[in-house]
C-alpha positions as CSV (number, residue, x, y, z in Angstrom):
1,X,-64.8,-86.9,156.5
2,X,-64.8,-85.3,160.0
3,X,-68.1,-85.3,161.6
4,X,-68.4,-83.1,164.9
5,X,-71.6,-82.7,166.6
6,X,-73.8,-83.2,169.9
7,X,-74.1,-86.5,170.9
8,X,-77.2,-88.5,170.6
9,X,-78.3,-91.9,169.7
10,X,-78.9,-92.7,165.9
11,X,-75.9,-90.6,164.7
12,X,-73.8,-93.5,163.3
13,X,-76.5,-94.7,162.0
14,X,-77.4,-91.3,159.7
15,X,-74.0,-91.2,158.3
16,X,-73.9,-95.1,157.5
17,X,-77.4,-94.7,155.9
18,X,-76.4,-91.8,153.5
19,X,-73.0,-93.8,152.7
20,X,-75.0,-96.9,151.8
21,X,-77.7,-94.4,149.9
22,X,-74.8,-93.1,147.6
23,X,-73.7,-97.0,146.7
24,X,-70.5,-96.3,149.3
25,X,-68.6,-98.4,151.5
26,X,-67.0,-97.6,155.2
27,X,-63.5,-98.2,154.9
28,X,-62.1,-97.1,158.8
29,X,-63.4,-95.2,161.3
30,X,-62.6,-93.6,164.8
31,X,-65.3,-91.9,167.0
32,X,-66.0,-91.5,170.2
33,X,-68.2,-89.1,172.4
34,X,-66.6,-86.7,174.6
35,X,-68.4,-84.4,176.9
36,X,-71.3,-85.1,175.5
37,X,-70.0,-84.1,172.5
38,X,-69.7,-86.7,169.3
39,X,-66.6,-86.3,167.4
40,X,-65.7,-88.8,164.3
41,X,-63.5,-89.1,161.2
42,X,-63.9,-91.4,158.8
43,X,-63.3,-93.1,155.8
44,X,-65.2,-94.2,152.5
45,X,-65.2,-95.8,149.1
46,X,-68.0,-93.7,147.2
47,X,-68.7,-94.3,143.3
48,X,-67.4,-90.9,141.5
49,X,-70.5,-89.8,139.9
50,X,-72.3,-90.3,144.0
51,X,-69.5,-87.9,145.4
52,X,-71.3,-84.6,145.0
53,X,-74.7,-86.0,146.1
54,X,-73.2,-87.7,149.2
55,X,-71.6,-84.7,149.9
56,X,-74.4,-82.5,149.5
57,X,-77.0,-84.8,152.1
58,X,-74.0,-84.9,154.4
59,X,-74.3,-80.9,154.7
60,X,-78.1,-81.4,154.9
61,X,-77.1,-82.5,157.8
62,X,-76.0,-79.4,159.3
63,X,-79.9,-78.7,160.2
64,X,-80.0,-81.4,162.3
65,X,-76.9,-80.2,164.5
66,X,-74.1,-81.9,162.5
67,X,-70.9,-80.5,161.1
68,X,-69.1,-82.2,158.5
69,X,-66.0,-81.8,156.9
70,X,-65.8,-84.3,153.4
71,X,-62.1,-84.3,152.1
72,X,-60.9,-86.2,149.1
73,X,-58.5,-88.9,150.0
74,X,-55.0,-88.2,149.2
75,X,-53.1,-91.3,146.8
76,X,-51.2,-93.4,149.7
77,X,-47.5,-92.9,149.9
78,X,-45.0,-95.4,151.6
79,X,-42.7,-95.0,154.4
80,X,-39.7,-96.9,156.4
81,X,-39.8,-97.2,159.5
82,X,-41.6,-98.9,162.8
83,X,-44.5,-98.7,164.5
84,X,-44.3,-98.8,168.6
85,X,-46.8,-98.3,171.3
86,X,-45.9,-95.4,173.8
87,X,-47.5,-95.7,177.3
88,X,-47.8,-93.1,180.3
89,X,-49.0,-93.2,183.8
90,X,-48.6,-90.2,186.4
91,X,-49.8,-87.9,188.7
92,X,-51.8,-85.6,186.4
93,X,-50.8,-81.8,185.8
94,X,-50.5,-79.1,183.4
95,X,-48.2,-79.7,180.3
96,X,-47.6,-83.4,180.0
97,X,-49.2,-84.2,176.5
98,X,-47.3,-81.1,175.3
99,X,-43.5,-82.0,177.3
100,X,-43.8,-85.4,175.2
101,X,-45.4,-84.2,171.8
102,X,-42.7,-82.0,172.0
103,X,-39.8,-84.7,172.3
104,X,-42.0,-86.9,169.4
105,X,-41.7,-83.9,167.3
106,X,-38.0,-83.3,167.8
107,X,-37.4,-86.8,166.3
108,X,-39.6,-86.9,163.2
109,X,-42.2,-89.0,164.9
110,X,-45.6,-89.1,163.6
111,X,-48.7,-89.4,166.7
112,X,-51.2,-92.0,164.7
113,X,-53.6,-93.2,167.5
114,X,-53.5,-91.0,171.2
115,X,-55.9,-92.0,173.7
116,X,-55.6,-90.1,177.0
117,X,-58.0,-89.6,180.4
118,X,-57.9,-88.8,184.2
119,X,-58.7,-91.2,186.6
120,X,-58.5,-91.9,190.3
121,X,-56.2,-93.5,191.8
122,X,-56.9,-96.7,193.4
123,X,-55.3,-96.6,197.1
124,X,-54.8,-92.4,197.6
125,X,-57.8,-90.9,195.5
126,X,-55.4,-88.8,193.8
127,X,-56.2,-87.5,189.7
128,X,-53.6,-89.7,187.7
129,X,-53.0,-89.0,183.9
130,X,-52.8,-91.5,181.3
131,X,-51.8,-91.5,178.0
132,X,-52.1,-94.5,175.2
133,X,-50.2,-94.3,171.6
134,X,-49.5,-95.5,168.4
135,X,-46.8,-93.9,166.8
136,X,-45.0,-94.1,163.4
137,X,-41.0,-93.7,163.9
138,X,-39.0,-93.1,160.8
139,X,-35.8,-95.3,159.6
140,X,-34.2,-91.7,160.1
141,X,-34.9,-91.9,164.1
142,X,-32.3,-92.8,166.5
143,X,-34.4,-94.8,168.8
144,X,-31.5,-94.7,171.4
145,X,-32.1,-91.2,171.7
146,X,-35.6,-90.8,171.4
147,X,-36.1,-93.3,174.2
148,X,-33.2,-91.4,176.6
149,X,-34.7,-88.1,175.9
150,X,-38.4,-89.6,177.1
151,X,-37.0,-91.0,180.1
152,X,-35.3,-87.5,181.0
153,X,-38.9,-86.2,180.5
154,X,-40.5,-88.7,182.4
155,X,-38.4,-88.3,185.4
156,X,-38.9,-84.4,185.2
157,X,-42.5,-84.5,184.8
158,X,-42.6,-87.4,187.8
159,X,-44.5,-90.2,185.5
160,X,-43.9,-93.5,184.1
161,X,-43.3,-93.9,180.4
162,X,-42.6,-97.2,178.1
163,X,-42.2,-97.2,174.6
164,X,-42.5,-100.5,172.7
165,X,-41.6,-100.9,169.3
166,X,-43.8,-102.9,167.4
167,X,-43.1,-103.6,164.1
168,X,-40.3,-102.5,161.5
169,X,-41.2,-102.7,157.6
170,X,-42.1,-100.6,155.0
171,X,-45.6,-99.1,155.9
172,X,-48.0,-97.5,153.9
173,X,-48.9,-94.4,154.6
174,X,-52.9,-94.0,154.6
């Protein structure tokens, strides 16, 4: 489920009481608040006959300020390939996020995990970008290329780049 919604304390806590309610169980999660806004997906194991009813106190929620989004998960399929961690640091502008998705895209590479924010820099004060991910890269990627084409990229867009691979194997898909 996506849950999207202004943040406040005691949200978590809602959505973990109605899970627990319906005889569920909270597989994986990601949330975080941004802009004072509260933005989640999320995962759970809920009986089949508690489905509806879960689903229908989540929308309940919708009163309260909440929108969620409940989605059936799909069966799990396997893939080849690696994971690896891409890293970015630079002077921030315009266009960076989409000059790499771009290259990521090119190649078959799947985005899993992207964390990203502006900060100061220590010494000049200046706004620096940086960007955090975990990526899935097919067997079907030549890594050799992918990595070239990033560098050209990082030396147009004036930033730093590493990409780490960190792990080969086949990985299921989730």
């Amino acid at each position: 489920m996506t849950v999207i919604g202004a943040d406040r304390p005691g949200l978590v806590e809602t959505i973990a009481r109605l899970v627990a309610q319906h005889g569920g169980n909270w597989l994986e999660s990601r949330m975080c608040r941004l802009g004072g806004e509260f933005a989640g997906i999320l995962r759970v194991q809920i009986p089949e006959a508690q489905q509806a009813p879960l689903a229908q106190a989540l929308q309940a929620l919708k009163d309260r300020g909440l929108t969620i989004i409940v989605q059936a998960d799909h069966a799990a399929t396997s893939r080849v390939g690696s994971t690896a961690a891409l890293e970015l640091v630079g002077q921030d502008r315009p266009g960076i996020v989409k000059e790499i998705s771009r290259v990521l895209a090119r190649h078959g590479v799947n985005v899993e995990d992207l964390t990203t924010e502006c900060t100061s820099a220590p010494m000049s004060g200046e706004t620096l970008f940086r960007a955090q991910a975990r990526l899935f890269i097919p067997a079907a990627c030549d890594l050799l290329r992918l990595r070239a084409e990033l560098e050209k990229i990082a030396a147009d867009l004036l930033v730093e780049i590493s990409l780490a691979e960190l792990r080969s194997a086949e990985i299921p898909s989730v």
